[in-house]
C-alpha positions in Angstrom: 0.0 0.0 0.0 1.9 3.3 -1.3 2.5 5.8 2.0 -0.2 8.5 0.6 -3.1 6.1 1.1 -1.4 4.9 4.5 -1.2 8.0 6.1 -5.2 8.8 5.4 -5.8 5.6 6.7 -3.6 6.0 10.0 -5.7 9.8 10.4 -8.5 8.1 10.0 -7.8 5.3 12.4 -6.4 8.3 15.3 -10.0 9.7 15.6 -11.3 6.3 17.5 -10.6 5.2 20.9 -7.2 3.3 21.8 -7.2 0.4 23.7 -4.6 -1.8 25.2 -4.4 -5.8 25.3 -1.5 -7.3 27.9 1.0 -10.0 26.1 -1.0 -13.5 26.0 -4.6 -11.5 26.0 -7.2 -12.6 23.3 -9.1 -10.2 21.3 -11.5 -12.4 19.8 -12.4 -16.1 19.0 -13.1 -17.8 15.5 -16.7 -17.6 14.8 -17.6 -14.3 16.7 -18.8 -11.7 14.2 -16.2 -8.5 14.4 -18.8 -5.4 15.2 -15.3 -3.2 15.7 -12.2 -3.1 12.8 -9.1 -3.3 15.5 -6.0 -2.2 13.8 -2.2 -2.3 15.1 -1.1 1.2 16.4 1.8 -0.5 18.2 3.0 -3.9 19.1 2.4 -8.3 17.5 0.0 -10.2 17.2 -0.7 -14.0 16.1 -3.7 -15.2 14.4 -4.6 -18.7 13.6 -6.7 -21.4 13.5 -7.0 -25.2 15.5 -8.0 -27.9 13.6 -8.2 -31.3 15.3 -7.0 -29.5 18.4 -3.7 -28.5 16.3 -3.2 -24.5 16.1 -1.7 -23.3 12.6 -0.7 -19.6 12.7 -0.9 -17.3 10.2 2.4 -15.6 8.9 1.7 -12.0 9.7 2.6 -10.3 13.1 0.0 -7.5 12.3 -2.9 -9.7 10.8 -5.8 -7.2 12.2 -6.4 -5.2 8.9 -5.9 -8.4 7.1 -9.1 -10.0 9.6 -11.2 -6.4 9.4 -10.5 -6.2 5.3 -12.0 -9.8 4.9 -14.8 -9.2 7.5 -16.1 -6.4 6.8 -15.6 -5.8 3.1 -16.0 -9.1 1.9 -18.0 -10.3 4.2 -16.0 -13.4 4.6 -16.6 -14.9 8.5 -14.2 -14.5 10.9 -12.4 -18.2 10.9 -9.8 -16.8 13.4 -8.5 -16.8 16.5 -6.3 -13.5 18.1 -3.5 -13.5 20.7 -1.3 -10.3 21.6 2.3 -12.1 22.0 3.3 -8.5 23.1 1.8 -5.8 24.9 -0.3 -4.1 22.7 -2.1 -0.7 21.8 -4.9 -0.5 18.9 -7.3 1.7 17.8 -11.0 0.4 17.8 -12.8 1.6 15.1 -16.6 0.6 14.1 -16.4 -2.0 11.5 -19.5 0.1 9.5 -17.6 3.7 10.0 -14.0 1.4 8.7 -16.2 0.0 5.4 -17.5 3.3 4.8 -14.3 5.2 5.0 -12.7 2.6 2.5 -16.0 2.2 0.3 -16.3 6.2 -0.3 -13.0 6.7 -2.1 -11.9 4.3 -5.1 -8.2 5.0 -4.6 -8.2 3.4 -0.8 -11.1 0.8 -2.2 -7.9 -0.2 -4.5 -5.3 0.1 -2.4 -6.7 -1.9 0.5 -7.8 -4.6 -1.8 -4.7 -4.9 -3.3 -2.9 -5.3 0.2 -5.4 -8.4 0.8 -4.6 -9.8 -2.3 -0.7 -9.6 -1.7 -1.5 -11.3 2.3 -3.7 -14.2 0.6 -0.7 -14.9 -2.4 1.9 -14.8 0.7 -0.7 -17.5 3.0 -0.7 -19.1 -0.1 3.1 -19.4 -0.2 3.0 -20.5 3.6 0.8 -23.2 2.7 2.6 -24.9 0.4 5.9 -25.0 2.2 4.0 -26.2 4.8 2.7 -29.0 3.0 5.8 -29.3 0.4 8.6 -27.6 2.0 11.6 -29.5 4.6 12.2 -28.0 7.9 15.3 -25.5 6.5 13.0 -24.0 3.6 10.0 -23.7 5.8 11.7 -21.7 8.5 13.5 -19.4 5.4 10.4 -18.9 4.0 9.0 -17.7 7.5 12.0 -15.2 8.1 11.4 -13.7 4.6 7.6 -13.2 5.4 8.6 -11.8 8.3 11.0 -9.4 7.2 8.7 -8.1 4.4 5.7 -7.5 7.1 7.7 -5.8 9.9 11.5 -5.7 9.2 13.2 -2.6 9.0 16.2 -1.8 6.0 19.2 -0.5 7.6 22.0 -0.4 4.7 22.4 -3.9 3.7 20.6 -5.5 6.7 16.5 -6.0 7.6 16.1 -5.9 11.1 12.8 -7.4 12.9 12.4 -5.4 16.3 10.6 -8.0 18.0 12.2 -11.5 19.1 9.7 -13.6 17.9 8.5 -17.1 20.1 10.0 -20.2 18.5 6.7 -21.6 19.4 4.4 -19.2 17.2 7.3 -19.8 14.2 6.6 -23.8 14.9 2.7 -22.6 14.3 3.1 -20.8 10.9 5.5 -23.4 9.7 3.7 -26.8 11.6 7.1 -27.5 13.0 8.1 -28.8 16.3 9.6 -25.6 18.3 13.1 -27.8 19.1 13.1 -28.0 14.9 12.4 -24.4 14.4 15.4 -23.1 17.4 18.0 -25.5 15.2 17.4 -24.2 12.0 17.8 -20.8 13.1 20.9 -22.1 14.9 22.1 -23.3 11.9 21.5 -20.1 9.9 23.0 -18.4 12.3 26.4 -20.3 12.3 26.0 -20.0 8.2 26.4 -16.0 9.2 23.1 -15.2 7.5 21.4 -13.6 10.8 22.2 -12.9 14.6 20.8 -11.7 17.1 21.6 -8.7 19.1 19.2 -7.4 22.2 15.8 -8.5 21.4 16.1 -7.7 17.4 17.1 -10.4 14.8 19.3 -8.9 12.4 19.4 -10.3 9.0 22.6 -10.1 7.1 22.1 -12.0 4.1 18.4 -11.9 2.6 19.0 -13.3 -0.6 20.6 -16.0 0.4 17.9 -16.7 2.9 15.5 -16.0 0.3 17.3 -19.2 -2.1 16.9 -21.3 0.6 13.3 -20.5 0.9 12.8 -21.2 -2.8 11.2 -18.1 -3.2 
């Protein structure tokens, strides 16, 4: 989504209430109809799904526009669970006063729906290296999504500000978490990321990006 029709969105967003969620809160549970569009003002999220008492997470830290966008302009139920897996602050905003907003001007109608098109193709690449992928590909493929959704360009690193739980990677990628800590091990010896404080630093995209097949 190009910055213009982000920063009418994030004015629009700043006129509604702000709420907070504690780390390990739930917003809301699959089946319950979404009333109120929550979007990300700061912090991560997980959302995902249990089947046969399994939970398979989707590959987006900030998945809240993604769930509104489906809900409330395409009408698609909500199929989703939500867990903050950090403290977290969001604006609330009525899901008829979000529609309208998007609805009245094509531009953002476009925009938006492009942005759910690009999170459904990259769930759609999760998916299949779930189903296709080994353990080493699936857990590139995850830092890639990653780093496009949240990471942050600094020369000719990405760095992802959050230190994210092996556990919710073993979700997205329907690895064991012991799998997920080795491969990241082992991309770490290969010099292809580190990690410094609470931020994973990401030296070598490309490369992680080969071994991700993507």
């Amino acid at each position: 989504m190009n910055d213009k029709i982000e920063k009418q969105l994030e004015s629009f967003y700043s006129q509604f209430e702000v709420i907070k969620y504690k780390k390990g809160q739930v917003l809301f549970r699959s089946g319950e109809n979404l009333n109120t569009a929550y979007i990300e003002k700061n912090g991560f999220l997980r959302a995902y799904v249990i089947n046969d008492g399994k939970e398979t997470t989707l590959p987006n830290l900030k998945p809240l526009f993604f769930c509104a966008g489906m809900n409330g302009l395409h009408k698609k139920p909500n199929r989703y669970f939500v867990e903050a897996i950090t403290a977290v602050e969001l604006w609330a905003v009525p899901m008829n006063e979000f529609v309208k907003f998007i609805e009245k001007d094509e531009n953002i109608l476009n925009e938006v729906n492009k942005k759910l098109i690009d999170e459904l193709l990259d769930l759609s690449i999760s998916w299949r290296q779930i189903v296709a992928g080994d353990a080493e590909a699936k857990v590139a493929g995850l830092i890639c999504l990653i780093a496009k959704d949240v990471g942050e360009k600094k020369g000719n690193e990405i760095l992802i500000k959050f230190n994210t739980p092996h556990r919710v990677l073993a979700s997205m990628a329907g690895l064991t978490r012991e799998t997920v800590t080795l491969q990241i091990l082992k991309f770490q010896k290969q010099g292809y990321l580190f990690n410094k404080k609470r931020t994973m630093v990401i030296k070598n995209i490309e490369k992680i990006k080969e071994i991700a097949r993507i």
